[in-house]
mmCIF entry with sequence, helices, sheets and N, C-alpha, C, O atoms, coordinates in Angstrom:
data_MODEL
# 
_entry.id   MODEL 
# 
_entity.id                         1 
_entity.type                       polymer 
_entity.pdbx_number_of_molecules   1 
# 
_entity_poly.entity_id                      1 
_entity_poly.type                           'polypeptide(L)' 
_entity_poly.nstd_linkage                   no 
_entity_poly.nstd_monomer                   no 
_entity_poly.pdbx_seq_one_letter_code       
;(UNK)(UNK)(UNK)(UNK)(UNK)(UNK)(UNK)(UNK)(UNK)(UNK)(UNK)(UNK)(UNK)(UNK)(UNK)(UNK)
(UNK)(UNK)(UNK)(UNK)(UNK)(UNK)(UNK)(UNK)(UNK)(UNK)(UNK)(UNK)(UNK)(UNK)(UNK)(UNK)
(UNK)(UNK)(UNK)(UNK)(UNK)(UNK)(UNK)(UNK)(UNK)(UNK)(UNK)(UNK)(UNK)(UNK)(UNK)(UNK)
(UNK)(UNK)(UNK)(UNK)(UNK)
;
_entity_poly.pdbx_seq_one_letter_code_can   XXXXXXXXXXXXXXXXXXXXXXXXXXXXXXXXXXXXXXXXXXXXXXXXXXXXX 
_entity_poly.pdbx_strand_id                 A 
# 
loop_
_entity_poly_seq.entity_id 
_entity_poly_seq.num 
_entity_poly_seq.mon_id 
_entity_poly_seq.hetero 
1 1  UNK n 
1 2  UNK n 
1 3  UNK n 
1 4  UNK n 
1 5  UNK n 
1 6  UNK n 
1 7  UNK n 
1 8  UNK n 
1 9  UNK n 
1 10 UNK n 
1 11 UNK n 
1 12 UNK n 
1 13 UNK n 
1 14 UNK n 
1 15 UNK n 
1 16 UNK n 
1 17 UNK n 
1 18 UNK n 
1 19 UNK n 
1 20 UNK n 
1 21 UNK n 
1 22 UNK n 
1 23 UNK n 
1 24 UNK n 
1 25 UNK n 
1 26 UNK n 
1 27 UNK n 
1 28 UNK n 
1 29 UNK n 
1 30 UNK n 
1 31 UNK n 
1 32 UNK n 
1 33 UNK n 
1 34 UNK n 
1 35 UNK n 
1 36 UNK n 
1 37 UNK n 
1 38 UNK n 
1 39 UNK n 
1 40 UNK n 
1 41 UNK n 
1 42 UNK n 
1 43 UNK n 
1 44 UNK n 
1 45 UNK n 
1 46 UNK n 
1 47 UNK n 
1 48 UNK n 
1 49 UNK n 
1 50 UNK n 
1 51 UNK n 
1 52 UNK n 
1 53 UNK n 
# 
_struct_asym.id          A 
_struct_asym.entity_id   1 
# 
loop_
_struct_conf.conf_type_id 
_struct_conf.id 
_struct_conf.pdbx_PDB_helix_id 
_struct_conf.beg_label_comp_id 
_struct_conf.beg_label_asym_id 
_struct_conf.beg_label_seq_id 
_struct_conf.pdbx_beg_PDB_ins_code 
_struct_conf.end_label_comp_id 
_struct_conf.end_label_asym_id 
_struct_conf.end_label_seq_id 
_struct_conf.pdbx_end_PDB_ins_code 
_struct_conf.beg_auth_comp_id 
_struct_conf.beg_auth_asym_id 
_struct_conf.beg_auth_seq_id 
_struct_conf.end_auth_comp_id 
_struct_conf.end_auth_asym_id 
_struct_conf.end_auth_seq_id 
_struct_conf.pdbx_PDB_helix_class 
_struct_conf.details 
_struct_conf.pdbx_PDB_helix_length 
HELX_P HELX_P1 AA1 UNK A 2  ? UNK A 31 ? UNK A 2  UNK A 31 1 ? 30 
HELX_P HELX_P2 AA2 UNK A 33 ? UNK A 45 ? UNK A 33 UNK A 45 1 ? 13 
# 
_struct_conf_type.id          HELX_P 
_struct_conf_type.criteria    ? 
_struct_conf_type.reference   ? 
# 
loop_
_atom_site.group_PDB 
_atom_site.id 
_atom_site.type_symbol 
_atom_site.label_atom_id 
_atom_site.label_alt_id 
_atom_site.label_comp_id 
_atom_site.label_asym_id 
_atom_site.label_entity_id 
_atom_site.label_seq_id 
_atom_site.pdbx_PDB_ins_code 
_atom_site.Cartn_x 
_atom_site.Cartn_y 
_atom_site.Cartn_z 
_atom_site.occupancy 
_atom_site.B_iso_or_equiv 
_atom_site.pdbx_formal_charge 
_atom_site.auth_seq_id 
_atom_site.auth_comp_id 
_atom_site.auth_asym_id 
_atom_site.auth_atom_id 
_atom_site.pdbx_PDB_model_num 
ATOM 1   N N  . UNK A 1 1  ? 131.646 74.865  102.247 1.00 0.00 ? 1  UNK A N  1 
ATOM 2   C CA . UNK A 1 1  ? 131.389 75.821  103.336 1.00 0.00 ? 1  UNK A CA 1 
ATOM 3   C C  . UNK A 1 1  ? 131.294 77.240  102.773 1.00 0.00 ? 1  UNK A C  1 
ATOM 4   O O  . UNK A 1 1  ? 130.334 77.975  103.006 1.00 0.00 ? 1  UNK A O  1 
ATOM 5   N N  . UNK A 1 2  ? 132.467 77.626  101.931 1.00 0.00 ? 2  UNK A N  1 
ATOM 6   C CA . UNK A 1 2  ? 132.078 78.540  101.313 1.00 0.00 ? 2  UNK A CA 1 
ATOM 7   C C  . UNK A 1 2  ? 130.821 79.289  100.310 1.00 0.00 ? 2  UNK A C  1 
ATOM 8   O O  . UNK A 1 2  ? 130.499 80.460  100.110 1.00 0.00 ? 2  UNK A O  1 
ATOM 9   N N  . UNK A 1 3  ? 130.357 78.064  99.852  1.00 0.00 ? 3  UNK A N  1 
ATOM 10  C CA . UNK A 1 3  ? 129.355 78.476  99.183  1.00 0.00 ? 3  UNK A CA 1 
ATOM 11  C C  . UNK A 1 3  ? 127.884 78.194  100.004 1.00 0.00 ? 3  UNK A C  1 
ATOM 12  O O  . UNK A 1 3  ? 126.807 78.383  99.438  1.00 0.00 ? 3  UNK A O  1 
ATOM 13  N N  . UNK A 1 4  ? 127.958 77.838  101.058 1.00 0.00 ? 4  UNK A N  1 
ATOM 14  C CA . UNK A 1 4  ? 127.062 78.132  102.135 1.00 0.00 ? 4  UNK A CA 1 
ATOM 15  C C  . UNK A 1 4  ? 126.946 79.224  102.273 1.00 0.00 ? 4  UNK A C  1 
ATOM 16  O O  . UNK A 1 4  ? 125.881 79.700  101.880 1.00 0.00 ? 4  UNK A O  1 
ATOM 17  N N  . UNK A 1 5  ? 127.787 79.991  102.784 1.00 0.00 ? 5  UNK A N  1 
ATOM 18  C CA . UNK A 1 5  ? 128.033 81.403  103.889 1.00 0.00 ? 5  UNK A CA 1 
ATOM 19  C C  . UNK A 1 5  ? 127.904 82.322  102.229 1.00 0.00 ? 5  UNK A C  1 
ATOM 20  O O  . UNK A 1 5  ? 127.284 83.327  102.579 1.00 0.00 ? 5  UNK A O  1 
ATOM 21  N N  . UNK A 1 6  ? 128.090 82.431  101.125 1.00 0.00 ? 6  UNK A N  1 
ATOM 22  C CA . UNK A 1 6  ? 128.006 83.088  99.915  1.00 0.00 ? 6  UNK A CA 1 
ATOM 23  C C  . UNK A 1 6  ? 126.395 82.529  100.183 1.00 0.00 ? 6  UNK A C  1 
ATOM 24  O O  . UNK A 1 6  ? 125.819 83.118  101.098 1.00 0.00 ? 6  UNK A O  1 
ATOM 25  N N  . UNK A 1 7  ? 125.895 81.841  99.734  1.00 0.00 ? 7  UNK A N  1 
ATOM 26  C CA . UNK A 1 7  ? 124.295 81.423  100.070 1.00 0.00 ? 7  UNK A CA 1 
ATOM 27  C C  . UNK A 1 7  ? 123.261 82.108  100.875 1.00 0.00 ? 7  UNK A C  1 
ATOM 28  O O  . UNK A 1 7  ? 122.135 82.591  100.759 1.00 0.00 ? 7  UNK A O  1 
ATOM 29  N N  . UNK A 1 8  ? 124.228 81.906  101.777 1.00 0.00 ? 8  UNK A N  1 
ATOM 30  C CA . UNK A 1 8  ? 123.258 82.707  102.857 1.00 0.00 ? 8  UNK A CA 1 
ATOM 31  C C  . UNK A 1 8  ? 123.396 84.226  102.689 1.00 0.00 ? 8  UNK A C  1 
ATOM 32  O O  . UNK A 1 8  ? 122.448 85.005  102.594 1.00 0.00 ? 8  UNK A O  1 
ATOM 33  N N  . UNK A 1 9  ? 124.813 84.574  102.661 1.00 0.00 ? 9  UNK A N  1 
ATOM 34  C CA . UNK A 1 9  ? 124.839 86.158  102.245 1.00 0.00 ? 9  UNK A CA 1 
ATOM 35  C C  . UNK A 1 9  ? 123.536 86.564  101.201 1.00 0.00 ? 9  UNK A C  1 
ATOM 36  O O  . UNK A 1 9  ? 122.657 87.415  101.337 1.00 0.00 ? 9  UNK A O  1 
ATOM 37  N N  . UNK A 1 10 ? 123.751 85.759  100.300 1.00 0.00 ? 10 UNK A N  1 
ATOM 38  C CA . UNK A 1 10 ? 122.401 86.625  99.119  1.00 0.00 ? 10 UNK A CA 1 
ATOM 39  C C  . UNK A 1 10 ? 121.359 86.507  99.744  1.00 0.00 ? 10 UNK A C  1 
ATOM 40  O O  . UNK A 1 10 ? 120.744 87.570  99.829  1.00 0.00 ? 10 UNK A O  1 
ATOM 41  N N  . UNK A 1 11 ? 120.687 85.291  100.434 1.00 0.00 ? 11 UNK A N  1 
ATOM 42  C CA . UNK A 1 11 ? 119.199 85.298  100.896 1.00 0.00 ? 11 UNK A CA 1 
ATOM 43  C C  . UNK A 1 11 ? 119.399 85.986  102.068 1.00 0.00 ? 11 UNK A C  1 
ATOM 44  O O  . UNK A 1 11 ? 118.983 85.307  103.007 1.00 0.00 ? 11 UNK A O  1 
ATOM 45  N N  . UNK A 1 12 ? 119.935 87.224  102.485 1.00 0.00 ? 12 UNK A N  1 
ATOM 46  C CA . UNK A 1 12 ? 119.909 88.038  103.526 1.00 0.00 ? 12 UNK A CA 1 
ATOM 47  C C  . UNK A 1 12 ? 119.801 89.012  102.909 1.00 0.00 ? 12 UNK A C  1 
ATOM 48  O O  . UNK A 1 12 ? 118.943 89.848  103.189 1.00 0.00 ? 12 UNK A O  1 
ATOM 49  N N  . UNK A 1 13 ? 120.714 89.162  101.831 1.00 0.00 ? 13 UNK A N  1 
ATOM 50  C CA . UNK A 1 13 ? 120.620 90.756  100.853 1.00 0.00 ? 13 UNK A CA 1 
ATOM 51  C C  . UNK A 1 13 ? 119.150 90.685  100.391 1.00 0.00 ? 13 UNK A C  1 
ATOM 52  O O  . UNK A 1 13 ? 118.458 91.701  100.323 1.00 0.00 ? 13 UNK A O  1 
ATOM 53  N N  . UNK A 1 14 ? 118.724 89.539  100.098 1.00 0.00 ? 14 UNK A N  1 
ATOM 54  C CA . UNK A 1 14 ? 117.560 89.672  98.907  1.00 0.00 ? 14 UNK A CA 1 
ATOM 55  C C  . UNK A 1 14 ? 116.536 89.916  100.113 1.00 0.00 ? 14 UNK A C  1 
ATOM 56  O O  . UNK A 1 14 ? 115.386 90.087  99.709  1.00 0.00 ? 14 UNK A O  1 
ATOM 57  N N  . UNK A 1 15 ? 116.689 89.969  101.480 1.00 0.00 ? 15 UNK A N  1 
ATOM 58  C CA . UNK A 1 15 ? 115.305 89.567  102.325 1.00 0.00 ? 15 UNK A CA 1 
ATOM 59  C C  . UNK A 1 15 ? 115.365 90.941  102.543 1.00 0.00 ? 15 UNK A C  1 
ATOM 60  O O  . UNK A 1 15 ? 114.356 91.645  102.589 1.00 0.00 ? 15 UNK A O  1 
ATOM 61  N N  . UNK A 1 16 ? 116.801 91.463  102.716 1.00 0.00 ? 16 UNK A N  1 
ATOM 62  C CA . UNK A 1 16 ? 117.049 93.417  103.470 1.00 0.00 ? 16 UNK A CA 1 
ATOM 63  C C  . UNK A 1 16 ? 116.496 93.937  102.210 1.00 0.00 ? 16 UNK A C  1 
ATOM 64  O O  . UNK A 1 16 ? 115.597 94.771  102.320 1.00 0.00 ? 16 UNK A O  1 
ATOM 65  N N  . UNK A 1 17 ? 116.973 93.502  100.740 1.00 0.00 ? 17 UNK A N  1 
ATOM 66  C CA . UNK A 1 17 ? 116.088 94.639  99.545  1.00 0.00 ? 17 UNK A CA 1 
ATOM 67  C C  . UNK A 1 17 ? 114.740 94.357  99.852  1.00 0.00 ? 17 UNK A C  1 
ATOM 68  O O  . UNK A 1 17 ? 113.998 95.297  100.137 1.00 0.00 ? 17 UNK A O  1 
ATOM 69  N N  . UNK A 1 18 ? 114.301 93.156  99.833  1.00 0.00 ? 18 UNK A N  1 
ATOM 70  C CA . UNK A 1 18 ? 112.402 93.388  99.872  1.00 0.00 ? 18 UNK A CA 1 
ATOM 71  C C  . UNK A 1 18 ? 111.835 93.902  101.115 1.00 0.00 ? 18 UNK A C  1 
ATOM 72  O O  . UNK A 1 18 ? 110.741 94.459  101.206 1.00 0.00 ? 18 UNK A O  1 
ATOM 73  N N  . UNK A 1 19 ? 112.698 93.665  102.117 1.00 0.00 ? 19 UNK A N  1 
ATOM 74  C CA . UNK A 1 19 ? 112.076 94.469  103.109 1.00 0.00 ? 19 UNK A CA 1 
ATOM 75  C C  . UNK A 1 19 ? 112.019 95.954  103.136 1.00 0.00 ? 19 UNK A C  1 
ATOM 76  O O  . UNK A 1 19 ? 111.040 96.476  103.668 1.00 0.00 ? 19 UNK A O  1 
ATOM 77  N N  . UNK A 1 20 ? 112.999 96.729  102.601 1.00 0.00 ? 20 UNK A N  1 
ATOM 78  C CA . UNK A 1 20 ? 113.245 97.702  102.457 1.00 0.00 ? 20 UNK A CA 1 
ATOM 79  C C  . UNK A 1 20 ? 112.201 98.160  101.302 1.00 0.00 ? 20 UNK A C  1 
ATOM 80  O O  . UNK A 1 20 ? 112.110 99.385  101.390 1.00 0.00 ? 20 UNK A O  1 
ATOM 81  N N  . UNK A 1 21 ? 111.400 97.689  100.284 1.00 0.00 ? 21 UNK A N  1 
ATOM 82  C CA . UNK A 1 21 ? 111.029 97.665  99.097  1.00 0.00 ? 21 UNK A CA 1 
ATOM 83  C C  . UNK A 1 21 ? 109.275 98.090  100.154 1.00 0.00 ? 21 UNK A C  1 
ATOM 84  O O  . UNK A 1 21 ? 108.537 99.070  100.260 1.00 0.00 ? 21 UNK A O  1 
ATOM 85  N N  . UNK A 1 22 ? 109.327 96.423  100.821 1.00 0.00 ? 22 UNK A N  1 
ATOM 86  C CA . UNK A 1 22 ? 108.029 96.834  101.492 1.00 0.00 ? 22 UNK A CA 1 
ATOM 87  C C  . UNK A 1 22 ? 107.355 97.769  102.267 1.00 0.00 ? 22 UNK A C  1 
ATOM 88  O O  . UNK A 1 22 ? 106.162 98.070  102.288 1.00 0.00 ? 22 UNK A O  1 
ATOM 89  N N  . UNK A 1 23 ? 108.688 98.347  103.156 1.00 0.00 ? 23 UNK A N  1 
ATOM 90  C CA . UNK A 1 23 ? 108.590 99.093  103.918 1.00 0.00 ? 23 UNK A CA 1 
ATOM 91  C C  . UNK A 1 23 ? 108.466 100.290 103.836 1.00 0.00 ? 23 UNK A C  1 
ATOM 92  O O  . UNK A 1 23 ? 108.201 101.062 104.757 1.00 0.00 ? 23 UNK A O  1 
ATOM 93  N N  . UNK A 1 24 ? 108.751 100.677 102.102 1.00 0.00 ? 24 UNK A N  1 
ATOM 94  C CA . UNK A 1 24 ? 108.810 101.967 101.352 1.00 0.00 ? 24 UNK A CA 1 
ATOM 95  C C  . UNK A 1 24 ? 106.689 102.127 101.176 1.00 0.00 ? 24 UNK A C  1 
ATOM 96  O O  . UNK A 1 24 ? 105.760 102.832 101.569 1.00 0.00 ? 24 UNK A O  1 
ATOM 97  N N  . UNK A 1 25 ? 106.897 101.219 100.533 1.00 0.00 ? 25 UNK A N  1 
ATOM 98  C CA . UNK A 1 25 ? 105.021 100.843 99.957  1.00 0.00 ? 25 UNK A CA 1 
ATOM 99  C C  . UNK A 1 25 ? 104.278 101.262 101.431 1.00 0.00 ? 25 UNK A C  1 
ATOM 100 O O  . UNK A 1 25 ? 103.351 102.066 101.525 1.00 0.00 ? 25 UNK A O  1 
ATOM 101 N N  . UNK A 1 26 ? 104.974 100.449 102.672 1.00 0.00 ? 26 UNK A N  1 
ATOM 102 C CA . UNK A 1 26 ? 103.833 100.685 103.637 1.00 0.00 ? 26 UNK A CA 1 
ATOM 103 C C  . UNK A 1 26 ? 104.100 102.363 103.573 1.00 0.00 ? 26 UNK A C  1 
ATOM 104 O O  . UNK A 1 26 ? 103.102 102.965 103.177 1.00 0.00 ? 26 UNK A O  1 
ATOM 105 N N  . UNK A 1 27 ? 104.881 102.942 103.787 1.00 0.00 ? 27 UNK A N  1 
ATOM 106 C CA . UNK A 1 27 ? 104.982 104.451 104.196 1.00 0.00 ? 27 UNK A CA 1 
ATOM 107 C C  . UNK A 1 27 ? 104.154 105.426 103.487 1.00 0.00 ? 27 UNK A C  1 
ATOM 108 O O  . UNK A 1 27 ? 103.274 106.159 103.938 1.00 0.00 ? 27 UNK A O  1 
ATOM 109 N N  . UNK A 1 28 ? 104.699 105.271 102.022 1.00 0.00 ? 28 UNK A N  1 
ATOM 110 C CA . UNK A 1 28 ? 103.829 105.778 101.181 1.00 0.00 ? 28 UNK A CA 1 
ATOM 111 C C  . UNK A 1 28 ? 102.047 105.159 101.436 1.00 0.00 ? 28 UNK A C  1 
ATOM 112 O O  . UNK A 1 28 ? 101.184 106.006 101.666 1.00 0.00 ? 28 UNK A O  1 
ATOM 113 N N  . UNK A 1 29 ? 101.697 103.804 101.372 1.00 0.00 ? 29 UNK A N  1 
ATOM 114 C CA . UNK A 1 29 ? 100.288 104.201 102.303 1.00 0.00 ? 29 UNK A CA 1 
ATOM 115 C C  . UNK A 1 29 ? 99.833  104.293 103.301 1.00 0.00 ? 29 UNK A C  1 
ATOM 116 O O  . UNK A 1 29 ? 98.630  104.219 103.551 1.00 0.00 ? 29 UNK A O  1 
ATOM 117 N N  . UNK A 1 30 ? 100.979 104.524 104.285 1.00 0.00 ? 30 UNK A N  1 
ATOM 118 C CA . UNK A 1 30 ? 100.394 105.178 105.677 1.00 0.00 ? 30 UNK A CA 1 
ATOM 119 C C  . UNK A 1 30 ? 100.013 106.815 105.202 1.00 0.00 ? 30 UNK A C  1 
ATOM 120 O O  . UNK A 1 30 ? 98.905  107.282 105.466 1.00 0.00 ? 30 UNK A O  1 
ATOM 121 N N  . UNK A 1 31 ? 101.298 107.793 104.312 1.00 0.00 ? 31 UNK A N  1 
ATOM 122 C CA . UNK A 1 31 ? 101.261 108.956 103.813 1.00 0.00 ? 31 UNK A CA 1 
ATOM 123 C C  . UNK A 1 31 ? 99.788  109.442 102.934 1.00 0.00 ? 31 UNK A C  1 
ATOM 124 O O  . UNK A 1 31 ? 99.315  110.579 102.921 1.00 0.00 ? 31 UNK A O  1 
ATOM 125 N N  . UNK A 1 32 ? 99.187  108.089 102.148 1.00 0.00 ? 32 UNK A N  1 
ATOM 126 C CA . UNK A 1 32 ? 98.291  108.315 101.221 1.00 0.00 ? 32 UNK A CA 1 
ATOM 127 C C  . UNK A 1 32 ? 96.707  108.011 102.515 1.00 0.00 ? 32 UNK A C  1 
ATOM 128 O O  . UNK A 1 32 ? 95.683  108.686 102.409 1.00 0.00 ? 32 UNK A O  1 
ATOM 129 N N  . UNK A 1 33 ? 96.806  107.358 103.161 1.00 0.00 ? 33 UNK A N  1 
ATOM 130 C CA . UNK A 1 33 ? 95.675  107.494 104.192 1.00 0.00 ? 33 UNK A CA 1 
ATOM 131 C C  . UNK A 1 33 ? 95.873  108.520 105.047 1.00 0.00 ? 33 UNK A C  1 
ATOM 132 O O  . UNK A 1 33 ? 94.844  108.620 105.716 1.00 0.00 ? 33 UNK A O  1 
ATOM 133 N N  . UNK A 1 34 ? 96.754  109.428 105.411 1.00 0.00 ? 34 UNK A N  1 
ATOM 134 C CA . UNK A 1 34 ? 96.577  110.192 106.275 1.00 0.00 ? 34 UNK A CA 1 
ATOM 135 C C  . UNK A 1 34 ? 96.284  111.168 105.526 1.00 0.00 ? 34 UNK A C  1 
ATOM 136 O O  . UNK A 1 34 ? 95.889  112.126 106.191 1.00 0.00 ? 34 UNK A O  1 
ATOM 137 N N  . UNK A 1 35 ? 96.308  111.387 104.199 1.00 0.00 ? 35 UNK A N  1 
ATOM 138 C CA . UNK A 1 35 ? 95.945  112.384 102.696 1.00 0.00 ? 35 UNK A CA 1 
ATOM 139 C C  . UNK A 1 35 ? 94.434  112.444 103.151 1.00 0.00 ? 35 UNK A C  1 
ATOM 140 O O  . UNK A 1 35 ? 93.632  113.328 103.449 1.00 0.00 ? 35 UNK A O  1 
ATOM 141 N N  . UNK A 1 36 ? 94.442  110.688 103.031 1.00 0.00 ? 36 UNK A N  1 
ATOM 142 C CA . UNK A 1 36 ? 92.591  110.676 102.586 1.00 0.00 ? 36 UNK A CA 1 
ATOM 143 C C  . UNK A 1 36 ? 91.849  110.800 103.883 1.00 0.00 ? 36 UNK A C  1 
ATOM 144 O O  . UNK A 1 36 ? 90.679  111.172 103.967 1.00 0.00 ? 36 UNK A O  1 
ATOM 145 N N  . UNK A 1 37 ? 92.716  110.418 105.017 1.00 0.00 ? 37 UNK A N  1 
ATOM 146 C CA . UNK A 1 37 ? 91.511  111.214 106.593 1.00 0.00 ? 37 UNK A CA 1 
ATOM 147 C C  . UNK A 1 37 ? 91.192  112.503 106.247 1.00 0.00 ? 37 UNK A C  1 
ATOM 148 O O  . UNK A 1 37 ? 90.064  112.996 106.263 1.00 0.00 ? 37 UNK A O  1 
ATOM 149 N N  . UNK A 1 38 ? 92.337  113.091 105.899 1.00 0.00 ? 38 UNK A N  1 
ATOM 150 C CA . UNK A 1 38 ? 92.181  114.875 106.429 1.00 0.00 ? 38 UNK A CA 1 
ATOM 151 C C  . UNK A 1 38 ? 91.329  115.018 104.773 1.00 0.00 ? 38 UNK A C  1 
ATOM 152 O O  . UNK A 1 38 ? 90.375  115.787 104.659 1.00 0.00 ? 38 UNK A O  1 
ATOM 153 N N  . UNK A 1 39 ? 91.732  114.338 103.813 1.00 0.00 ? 39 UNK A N  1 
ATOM 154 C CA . UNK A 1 39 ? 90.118  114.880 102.982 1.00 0.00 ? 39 UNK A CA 1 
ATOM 155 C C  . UNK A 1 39 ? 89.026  114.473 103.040 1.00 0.00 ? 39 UNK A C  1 
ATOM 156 O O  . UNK A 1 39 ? 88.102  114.978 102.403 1.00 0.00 ? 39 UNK A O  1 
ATOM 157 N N  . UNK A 1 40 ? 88.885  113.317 103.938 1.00 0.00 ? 40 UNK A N  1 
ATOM 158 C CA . UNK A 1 40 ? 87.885  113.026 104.641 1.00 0.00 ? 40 UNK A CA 1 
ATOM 159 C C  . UNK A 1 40 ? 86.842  114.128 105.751 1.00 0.00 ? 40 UNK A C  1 
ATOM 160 O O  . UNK A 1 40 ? 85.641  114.300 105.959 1.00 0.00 ? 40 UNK A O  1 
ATOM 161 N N  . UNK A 1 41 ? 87.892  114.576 106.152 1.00 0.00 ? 41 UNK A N  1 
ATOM 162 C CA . UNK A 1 41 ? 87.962  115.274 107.293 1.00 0.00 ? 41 UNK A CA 1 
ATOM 163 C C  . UNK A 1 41 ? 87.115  116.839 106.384 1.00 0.00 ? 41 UNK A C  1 
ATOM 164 O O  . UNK A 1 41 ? 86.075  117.435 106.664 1.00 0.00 ? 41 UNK A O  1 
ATOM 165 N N  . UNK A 1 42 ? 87.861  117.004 105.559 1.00 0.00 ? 42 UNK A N  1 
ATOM 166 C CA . UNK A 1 42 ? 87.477  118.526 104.789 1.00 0.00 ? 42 UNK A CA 1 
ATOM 167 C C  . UNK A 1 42 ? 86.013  118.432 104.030 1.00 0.00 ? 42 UNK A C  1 
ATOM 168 O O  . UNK A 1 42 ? 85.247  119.344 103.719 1.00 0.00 ? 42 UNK A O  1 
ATOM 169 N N  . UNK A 1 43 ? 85.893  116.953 103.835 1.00 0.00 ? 43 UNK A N  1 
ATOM 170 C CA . UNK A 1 43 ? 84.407  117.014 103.484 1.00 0.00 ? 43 UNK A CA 1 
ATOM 171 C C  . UNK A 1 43 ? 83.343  116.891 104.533 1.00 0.00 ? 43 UNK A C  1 
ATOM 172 O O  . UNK A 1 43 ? 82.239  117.420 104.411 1.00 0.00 ? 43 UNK A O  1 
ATOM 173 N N  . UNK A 1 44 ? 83.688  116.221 105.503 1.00 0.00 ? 44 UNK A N  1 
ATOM 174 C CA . UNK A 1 44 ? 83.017  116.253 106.702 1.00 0.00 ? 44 UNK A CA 1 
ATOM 175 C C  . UNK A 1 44 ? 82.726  117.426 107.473 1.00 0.00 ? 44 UNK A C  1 
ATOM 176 O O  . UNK A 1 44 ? 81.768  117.388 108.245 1.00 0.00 ? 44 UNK A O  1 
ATOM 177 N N  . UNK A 1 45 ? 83.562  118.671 107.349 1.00 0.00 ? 45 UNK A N  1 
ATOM 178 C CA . UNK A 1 45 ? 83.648  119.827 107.973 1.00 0.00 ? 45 UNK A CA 1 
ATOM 179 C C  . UNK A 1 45 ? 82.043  121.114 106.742 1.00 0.00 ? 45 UNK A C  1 
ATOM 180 O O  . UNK A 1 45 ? 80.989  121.743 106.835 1.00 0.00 ? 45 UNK A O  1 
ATOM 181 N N  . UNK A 1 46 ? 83.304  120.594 105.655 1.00 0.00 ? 46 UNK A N  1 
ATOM 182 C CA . UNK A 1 46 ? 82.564  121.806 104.592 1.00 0.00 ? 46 UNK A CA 1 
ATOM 183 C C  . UNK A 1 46 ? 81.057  120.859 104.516 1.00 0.00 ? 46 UNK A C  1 
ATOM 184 O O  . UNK A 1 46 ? 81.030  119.628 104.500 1.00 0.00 ? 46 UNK A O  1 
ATOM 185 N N  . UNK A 1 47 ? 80.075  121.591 104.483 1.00 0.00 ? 47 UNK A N  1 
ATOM 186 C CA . UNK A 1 47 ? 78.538  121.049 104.109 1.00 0.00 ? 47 UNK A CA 1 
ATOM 187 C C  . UNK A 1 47 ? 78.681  120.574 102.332 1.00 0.00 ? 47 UNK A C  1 
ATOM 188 O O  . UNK A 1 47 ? 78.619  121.426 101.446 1.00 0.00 ? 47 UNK A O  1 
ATOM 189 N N  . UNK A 1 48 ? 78.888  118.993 102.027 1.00 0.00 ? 48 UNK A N  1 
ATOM 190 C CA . UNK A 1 48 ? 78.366  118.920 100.927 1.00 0.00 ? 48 UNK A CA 1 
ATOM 191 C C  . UNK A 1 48 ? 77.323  119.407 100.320 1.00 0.00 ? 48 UNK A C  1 
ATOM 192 O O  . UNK A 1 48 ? 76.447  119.809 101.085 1.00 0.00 ? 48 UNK A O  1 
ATOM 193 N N  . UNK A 1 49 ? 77.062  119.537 98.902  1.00 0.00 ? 49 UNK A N  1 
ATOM 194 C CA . UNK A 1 49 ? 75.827  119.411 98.281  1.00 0.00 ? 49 UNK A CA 1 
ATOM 195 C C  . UNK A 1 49 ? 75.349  118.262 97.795  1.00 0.00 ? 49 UNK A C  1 
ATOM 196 O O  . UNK A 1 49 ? 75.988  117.367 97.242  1.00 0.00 ? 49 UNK A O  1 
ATOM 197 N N  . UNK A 1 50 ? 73.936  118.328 98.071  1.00 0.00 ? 50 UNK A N  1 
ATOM 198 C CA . UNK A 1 50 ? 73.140  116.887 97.875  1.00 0.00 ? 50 UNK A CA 1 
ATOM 199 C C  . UNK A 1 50 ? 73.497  116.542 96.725  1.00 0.00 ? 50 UNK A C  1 
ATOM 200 O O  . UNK A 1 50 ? 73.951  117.389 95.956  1.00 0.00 ? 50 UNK A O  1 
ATOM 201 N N  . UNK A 1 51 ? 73.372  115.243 96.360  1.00 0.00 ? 51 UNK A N  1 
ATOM 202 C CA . UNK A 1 51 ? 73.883  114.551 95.140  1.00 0.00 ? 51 UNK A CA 1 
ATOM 203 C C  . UNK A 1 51 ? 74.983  114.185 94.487  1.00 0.00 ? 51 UNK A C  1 
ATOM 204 O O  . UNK A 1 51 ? 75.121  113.586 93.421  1.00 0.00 ? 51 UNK A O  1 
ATOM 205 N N  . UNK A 1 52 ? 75.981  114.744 95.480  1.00 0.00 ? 52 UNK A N  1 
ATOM 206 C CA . UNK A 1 52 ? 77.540  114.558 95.165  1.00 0.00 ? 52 UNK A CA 1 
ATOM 207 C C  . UNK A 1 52 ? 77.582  113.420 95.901  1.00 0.00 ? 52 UNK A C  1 
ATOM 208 O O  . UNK A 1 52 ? 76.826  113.304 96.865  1.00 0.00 ? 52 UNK A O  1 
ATOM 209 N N  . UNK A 1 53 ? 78.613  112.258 95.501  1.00 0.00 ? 53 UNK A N  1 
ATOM 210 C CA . UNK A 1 53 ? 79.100  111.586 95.883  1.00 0.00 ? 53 UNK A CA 1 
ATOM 211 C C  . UNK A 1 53 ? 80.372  111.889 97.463  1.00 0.00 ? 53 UNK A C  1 
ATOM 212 O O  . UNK A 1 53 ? 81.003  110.944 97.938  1.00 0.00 ? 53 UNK A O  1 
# 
């Protein structure tokens, strides 16, 4: 019994670190797309010059 409930303790720790792990990654690319709208946004505003990508 004990080493059930020790069992389960780790595959709860290990599920809270990766979730926590993942949840870092999503933020940082929610942070890195809202970067790239608004420089989206700044090229859309300013008139490129032809031939630029």
């Amino acid at each position: 019994m004990l080493t059930y409930v020790c069992v389960l303790a780790f595959f709860l720790f290990g599920y809270m670190w990766l979730r926590g792990i993942v949840l870092r990654q999503e933020k940082m690319r929610w942070a890195r797309r809202r970067q790239w709208r608004r420089w989206m946004l700044d090229q859309l505003t300013k008139e490129p010059p032809e031939g630029e990508d």
